[in-house]
C-alpha beads as a LAMMPS data file, in Angstrom:
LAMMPS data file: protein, C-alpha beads

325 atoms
324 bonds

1 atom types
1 bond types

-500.0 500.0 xlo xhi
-500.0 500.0 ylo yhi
-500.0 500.0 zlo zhi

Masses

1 110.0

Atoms # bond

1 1 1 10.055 14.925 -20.652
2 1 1 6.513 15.795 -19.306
3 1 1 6.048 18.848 -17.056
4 1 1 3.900 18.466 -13.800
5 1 1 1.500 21.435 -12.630
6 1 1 1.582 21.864 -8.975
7 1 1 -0.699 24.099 -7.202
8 1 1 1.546 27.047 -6.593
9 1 1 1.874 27.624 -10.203
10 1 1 5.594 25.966 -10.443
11 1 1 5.667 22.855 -12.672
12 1 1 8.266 19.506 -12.092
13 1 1 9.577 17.040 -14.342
14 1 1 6.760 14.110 -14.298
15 1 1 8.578 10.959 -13.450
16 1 1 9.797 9.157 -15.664
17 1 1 9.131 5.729 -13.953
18 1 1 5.740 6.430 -14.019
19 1 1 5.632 7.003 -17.981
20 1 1 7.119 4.139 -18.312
21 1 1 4.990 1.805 -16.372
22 1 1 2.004 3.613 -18.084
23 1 1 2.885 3.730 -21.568
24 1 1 3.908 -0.143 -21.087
25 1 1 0.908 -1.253 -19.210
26 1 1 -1.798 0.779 -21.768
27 1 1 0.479 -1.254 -24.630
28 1 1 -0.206 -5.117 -23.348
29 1 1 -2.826 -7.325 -23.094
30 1 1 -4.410 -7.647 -20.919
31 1 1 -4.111 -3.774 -19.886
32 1 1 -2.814 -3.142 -16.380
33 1 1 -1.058 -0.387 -14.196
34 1 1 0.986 -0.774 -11.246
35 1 1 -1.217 0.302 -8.095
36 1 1 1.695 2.526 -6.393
37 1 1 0.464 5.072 -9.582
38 1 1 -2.920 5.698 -7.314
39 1 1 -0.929 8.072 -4.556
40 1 1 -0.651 10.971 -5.619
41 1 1 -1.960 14.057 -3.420
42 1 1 -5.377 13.256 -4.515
43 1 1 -5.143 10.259 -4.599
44 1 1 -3.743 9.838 -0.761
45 1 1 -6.295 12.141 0.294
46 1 1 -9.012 9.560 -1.838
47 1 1 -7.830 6.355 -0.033
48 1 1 -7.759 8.159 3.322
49 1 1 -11.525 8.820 2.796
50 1 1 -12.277 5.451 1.730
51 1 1 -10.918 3.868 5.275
52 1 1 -13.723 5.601 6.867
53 1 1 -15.935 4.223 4.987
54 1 1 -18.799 1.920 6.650
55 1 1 -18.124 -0.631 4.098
56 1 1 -14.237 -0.765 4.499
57 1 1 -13.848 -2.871 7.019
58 1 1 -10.096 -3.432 6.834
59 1 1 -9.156 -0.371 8.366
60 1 1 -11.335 -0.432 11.525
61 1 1 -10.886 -3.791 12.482
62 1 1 -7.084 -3.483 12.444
63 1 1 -7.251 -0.364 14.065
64 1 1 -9.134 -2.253 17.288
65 1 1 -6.890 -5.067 16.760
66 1 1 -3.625 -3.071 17.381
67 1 1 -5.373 -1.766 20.610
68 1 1 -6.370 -5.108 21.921
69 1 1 -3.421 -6.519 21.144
70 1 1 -1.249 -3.339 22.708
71 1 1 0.213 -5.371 25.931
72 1 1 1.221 -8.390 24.182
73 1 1 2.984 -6.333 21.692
74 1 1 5.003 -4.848 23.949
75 1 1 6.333 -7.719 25.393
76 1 1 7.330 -9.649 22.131
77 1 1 8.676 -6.554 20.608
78 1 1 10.152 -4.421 23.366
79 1 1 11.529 -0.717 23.849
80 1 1 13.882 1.140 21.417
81 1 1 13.712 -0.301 18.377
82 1 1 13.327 2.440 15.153
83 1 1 9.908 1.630 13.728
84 1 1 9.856 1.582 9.787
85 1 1 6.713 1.938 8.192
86 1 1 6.616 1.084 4.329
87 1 1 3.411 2.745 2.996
88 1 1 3.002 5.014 5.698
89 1 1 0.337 6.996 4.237
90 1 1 -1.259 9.447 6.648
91 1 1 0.003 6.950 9.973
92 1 1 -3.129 7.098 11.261
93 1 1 -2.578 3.112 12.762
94 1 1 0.869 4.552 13.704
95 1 1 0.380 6.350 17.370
96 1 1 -0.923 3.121 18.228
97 1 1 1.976 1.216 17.853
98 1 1 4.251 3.700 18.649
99 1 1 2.317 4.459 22.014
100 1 1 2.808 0.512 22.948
101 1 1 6.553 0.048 22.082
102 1 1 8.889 3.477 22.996
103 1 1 10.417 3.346 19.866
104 1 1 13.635 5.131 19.766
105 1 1 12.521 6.640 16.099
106 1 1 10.229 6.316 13.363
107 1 1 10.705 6.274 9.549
108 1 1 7.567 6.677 7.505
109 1 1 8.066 5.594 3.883
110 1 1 5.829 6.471 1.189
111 1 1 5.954 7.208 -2.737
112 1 1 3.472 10.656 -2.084
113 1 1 6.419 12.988 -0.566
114 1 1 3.738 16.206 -0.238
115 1 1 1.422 13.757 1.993
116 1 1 4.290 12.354 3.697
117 1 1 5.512 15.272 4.861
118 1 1 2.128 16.591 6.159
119 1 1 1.378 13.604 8.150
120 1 1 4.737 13.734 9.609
121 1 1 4.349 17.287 10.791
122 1 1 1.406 16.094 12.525
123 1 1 2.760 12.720 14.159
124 1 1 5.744 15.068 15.059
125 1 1 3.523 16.964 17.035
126 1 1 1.610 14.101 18.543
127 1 1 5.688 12.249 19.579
128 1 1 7.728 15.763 20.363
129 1 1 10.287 13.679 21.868
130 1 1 10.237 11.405 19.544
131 1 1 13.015 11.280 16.274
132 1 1 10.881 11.208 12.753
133 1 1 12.864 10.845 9.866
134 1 1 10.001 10.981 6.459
135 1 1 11.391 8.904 3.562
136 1 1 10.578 9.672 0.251
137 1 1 10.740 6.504 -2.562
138 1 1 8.910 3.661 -3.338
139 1 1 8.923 0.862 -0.627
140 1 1 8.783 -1.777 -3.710
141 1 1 12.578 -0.816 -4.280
142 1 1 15.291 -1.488 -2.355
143 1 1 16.013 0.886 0.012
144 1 1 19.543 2.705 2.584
145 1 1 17.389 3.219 5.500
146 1 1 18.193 7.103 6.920
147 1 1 21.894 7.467 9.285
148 1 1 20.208 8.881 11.687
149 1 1 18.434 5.545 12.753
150 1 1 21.772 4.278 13.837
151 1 1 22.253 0.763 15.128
152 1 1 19.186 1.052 16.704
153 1 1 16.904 -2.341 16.317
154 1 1 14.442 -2.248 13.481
155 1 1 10.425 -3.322 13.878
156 1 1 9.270 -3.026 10.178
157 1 1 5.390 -1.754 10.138
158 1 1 3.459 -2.904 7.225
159 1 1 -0.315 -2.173 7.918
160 1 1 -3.609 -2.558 5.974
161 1 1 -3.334 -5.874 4.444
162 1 1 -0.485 -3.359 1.603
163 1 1 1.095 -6.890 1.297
164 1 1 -2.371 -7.928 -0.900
165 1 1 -1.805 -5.406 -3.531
166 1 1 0.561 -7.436 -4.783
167 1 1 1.121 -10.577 -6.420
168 1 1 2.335 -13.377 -4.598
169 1 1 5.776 -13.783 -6.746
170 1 1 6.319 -9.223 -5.832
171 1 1 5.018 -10.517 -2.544
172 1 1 7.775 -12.333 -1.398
173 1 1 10.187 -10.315 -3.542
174 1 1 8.919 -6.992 -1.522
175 1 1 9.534 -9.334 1.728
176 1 1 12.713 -9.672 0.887
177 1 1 14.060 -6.269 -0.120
178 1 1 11.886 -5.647 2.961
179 1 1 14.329 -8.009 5.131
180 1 1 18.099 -7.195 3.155
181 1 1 16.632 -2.946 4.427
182 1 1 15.773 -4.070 8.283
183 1 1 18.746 -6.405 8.302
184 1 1 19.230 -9.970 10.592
185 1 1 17.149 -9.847 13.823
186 1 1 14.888 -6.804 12.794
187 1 1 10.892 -7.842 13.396
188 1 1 8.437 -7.101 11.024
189 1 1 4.540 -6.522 12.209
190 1 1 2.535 -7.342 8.890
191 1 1 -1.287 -6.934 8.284
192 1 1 -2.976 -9.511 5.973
193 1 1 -6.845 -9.626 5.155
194 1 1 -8.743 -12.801 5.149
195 1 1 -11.167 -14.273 2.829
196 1 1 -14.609 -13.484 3.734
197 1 1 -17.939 -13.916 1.727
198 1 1 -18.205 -11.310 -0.871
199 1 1 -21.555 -9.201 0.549
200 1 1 -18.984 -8.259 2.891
201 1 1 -15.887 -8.114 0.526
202 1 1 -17.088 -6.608 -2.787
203 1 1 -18.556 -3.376 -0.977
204 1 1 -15.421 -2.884 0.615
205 1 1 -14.175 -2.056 -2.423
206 1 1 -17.092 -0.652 -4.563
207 1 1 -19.155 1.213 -1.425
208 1 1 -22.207 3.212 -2.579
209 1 1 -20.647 6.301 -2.521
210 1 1 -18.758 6.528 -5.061
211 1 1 -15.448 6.703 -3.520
212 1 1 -13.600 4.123 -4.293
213 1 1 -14.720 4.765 -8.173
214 1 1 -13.023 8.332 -7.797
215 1 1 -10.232 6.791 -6.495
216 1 1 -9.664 4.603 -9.428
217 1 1 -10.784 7.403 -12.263
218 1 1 -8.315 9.600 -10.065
219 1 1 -5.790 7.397 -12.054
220 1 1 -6.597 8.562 -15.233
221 1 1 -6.929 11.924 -14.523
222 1 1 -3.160 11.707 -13.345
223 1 1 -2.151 10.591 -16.461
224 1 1 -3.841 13.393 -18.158
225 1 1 -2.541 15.810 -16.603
226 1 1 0.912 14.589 -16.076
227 1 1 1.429 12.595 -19.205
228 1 1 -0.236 15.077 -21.426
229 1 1 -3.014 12.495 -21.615
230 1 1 -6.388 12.782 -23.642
231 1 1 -8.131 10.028 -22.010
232 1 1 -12.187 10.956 -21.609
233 1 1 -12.928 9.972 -18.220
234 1 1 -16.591 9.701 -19.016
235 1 1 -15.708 6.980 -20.941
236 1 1 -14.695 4.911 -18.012
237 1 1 -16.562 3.039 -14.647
238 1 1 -15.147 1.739 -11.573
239 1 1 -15.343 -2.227 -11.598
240 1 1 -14.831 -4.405 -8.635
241 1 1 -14.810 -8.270 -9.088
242 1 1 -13.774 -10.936 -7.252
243 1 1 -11.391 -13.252 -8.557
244 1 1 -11.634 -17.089 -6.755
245 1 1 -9.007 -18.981 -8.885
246 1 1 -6.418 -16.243 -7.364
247 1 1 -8.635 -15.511 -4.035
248 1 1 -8.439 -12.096 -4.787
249 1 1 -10.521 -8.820 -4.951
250 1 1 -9.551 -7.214 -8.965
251 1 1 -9.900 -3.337 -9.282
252 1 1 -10.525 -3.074 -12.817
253 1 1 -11.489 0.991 -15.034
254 1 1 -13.943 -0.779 -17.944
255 1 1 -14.245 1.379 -21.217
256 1 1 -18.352 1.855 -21.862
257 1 1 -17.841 3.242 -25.233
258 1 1 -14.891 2.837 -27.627
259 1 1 -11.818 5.356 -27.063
260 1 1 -8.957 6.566 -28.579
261 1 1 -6.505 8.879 -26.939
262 1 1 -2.948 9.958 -26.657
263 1 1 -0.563 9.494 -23.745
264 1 1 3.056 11.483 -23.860
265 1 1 2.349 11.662 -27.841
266 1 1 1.375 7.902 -27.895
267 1 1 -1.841 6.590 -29.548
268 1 1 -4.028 3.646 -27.700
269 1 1 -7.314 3.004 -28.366
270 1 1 -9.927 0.898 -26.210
271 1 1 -13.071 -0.856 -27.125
272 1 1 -16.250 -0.951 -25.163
273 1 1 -16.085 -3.385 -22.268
274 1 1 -12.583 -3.951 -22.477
275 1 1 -10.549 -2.964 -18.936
276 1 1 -7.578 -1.602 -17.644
277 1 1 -6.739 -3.697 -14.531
278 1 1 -5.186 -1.355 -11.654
279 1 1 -5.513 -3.153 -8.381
280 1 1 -4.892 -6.174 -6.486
281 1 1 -6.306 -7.179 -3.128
282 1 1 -5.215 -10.607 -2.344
283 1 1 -7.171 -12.668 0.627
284 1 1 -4.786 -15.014 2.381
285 1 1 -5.724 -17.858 4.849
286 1 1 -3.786 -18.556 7.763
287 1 1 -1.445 -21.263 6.564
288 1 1 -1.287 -19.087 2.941
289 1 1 0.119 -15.891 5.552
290 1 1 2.785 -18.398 6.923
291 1 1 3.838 -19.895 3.498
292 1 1 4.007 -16.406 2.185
293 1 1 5.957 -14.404 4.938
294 1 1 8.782 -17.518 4.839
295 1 1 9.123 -17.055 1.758
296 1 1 10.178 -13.601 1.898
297 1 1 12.546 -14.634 4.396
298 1 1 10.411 -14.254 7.891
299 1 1 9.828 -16.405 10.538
300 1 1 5.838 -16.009 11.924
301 1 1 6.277 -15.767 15.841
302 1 1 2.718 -14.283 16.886
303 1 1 -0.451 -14.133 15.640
304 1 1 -3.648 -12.314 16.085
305 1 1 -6.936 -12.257 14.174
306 1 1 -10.466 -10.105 15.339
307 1 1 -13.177 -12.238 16.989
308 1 1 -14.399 -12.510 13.422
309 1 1 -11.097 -13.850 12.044
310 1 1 -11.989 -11.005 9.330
311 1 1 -8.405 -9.618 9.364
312 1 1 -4.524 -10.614 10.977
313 1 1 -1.699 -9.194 12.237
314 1 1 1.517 -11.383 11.781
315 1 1 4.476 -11.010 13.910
316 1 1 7.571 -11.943 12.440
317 1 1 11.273 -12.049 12.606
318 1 1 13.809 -12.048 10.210
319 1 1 16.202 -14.912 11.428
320 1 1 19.047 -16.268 9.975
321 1 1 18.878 -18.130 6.752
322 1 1 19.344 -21.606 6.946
323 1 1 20.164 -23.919 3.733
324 1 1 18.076 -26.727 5.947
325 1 1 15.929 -27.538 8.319

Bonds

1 1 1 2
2 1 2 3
3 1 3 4
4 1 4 5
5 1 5 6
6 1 6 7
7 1 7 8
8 1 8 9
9 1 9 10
10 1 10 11
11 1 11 12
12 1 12 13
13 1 13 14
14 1 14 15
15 1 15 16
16 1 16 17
17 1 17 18
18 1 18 19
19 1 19 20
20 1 20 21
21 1 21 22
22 1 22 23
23 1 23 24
24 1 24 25
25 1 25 26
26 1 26 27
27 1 27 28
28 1 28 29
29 1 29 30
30 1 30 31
31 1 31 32
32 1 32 33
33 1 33 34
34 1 34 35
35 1 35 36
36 1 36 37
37 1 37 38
38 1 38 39
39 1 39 40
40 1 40 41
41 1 41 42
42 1 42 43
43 1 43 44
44 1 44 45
45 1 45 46
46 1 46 47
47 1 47 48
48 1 48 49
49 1 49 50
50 1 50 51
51 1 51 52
52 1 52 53
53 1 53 54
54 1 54 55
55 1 55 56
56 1 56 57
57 1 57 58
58 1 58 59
59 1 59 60
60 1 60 61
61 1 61 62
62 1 62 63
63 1 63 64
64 1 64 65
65 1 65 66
66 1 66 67
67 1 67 68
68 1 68 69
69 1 69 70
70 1 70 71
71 1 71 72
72 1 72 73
73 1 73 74
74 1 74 75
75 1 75 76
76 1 76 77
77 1 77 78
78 1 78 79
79 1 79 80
80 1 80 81
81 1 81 82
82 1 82 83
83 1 83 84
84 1 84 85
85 1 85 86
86 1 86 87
87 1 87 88
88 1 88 89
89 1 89 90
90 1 90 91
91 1 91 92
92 1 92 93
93 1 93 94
94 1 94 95
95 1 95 96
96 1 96 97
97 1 97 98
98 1 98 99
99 1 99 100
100 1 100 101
101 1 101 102
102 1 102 103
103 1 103 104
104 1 104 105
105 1 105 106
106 1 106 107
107 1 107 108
108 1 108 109
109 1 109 110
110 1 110 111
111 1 111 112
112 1 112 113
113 1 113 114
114 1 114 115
115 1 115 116
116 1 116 117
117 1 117 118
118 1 118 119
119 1 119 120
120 1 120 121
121 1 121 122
122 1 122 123
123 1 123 124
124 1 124 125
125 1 125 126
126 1 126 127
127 1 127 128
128 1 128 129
129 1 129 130
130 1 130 131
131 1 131 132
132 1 132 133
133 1 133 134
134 1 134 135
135 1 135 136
136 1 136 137
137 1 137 138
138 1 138 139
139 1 139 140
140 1 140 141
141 1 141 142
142 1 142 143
143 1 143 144
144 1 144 145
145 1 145 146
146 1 146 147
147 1 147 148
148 1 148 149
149 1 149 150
150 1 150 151
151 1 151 152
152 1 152 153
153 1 153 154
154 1 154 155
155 1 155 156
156 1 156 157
157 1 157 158
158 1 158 159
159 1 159 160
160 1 160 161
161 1 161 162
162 1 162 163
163 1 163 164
164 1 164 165
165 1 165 166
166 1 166 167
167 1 167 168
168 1 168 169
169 1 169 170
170 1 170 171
171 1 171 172
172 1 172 173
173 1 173 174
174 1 174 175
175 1 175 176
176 1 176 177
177 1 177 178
178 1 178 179
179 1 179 180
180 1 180 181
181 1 181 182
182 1 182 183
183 1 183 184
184 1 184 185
185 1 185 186
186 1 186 187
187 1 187 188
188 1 188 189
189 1 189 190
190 1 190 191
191 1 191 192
192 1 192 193
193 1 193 194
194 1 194 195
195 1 195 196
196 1 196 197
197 1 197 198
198 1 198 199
199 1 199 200
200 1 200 201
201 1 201 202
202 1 202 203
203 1 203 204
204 1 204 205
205 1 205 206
206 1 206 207
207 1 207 208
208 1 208 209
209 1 209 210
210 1 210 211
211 1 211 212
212 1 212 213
213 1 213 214
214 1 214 215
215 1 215 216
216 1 216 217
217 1 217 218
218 1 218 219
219 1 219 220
220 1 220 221
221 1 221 222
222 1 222 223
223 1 223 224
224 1 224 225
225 1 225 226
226 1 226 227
227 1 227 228
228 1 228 229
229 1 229 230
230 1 230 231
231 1 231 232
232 1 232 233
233 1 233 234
234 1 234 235
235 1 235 236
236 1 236 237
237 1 237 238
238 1 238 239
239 1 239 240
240 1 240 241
241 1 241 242
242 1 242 243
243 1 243 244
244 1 244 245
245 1 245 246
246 1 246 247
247 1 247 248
248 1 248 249
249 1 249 250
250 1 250 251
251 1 251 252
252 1 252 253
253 1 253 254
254 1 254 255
255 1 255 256
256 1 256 257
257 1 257 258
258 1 258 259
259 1 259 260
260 1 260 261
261 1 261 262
262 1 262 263
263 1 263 264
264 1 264 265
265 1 265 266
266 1 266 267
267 1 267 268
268 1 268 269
269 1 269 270
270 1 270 271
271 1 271 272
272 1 272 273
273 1 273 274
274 1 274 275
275 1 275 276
276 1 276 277
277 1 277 278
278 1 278 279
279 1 279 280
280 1 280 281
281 1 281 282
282 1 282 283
283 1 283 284
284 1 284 285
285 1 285 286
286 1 286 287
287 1 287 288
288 1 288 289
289 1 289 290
290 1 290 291
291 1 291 292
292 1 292 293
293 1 293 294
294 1 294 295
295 1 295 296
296 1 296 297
297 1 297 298
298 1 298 299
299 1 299 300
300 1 300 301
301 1 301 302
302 1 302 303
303 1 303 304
304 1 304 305
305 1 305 306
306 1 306 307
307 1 307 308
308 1 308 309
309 1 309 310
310 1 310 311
311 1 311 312
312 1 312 313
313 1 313 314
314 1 314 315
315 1 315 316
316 1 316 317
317 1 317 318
318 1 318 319
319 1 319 320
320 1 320 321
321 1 321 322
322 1 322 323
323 1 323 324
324 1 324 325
């Protein structure tokens, strides 16, 4: 077992899940780590910075949609329901929604438990009257949604196009677990990014900055210090490519010289323009949203897309399953 350094000077077990997936994905070819390895502190406090950047579009053009949208929202989804956020992050979409529906709680979910709870405290203070319940654990899993929710209705809240990280078989698996934790009748508000020409996509995710390259190296410095890693991050760039066979924006950390290092008293070794693949951003079309979210056992019931039909934001419901038409 790995020992984790935390800034107070105590140290934690490192988990174990995350040795696993990183030892495995440095092992196979093509290379590749799970993107839910990104988030942690830094690394939350990396991606926050990158939704304000002028390139990253996603972010701001959900964040008007939600408020444009506000009335109709409340009339499709209602008062009371407990709003469950997978991926919660820092909320910062969150008092938006919440400020529409009069929710009768909230449950923010997220796999960065020192981030969670800080951007609780502050939504907390934003909603005194309101019931927040933080969730530690990794929305990818199945999940017991907290007691304290009750019998209340669920909305599940899935912003910022998440659902794109993954592929579109964990798509509709994550859809699923999403529905069996919301249950029959629960609604689920979903965020999905379009395809767009790439002067507009590929700076989104490779902005001049610099950002979004620290956010990927940010990886690698996790597993050093972690994993008792030797990686030499100066060995490393950011790449961002677009994919069209899979209509998808690839995150990819390409080796410029050749490597060798140890991870948790492992060997690898890397050659010079080989890549470790970390992200995912798929681009789904309207009918592609539809096709995807029944899949996963939802029902589309509203729709709404910016004047640029840049981004979307899917309502659906999780209705009973039917063998047949």
């Amino acid at each position: 077992m790995f020992k984790v350094e935390i800034e107070d000077g105590e140290s934690r077990l490192a988990d174990p899940r995350f040795r696993a997936d990183v030892l495995a994905g440095l092992a196979r070819r093509p290379r590749a780590i799970p993107a839910r390895w990104f988030y942690d502190h830094r690394g939350s406090e990396l991606f926050e910075a990158i939704t304000d950047l002028p390139e990253y579009y996603p972010t701001r053009t959900e964040t008007a949609l939600l408020h444009t949208v506000c009335p109709e929202l409340t009339g499709h989804i209602g008062a009371g329901r407990a709003v469950v956020e997978f991926g919660s992050g820092s909320s910062t979409k969150t008092p938006i929604l919440l400020g529409c529906i009069g929710p009768s709680a909230y449950v923010p979910i997220d796999i960065s438990g020192d981030f969670l709870r800080e951007s609780s405290r502050t939504l907390q203070a934003r909603f005194p009257d309101l019931p927040v319940h933080p969730f530690e654990a990794d929305f990818t899993q199945p999940l017991s949604l907290p007691a304290a929710i009750g019998d209340a209705p669920r909305l599940g809240f899935f912003p910022g196009s998440t659902i794109g990280n993954l592929t579109p078989y964990v798509a509709a698996d994550l859809l699923r677990a999403m529905r069996g934790s919301l249950g029959d009748g629960a609604l689920l508000l979903i965020g999905m990014d379009r395809v767009k020409p790439l002067d507009m996509l590929i700076p989104a995710y490779d902005d001049a900055t610099g950002v979004t390259a620290a956010f990927n190296l940010n990886l690698l410095a996790r597993i050093n210090r972690e994993l008792a890693g030797t990686i030499p991050l100066d060995a490393f760039r950011h790449r961002a490519i677009w994919n069209d066979a899979r209509a998808r924006i690839e995150m990819h950390l390409e080796a410029t010289r050749d490597a060798a290092f140890t991870v948790a008293g492992q060997d690898f070794a890397i050659a010079a323009g080989d890549t470790i693949h970390t992200e995912n951003s798929h681009k789904y079309g309207p009918r592609d949203a539809r096709i995807l979210l029944r899949a996963g056992g939802w029902t589309p019931i509203a729709e709404w897309t910016d004047p640029d039909d840049a981004f979307a934001l899917i309502l659906a419901e999780a209705q009973p399953i039917r063998m047949a038409p």
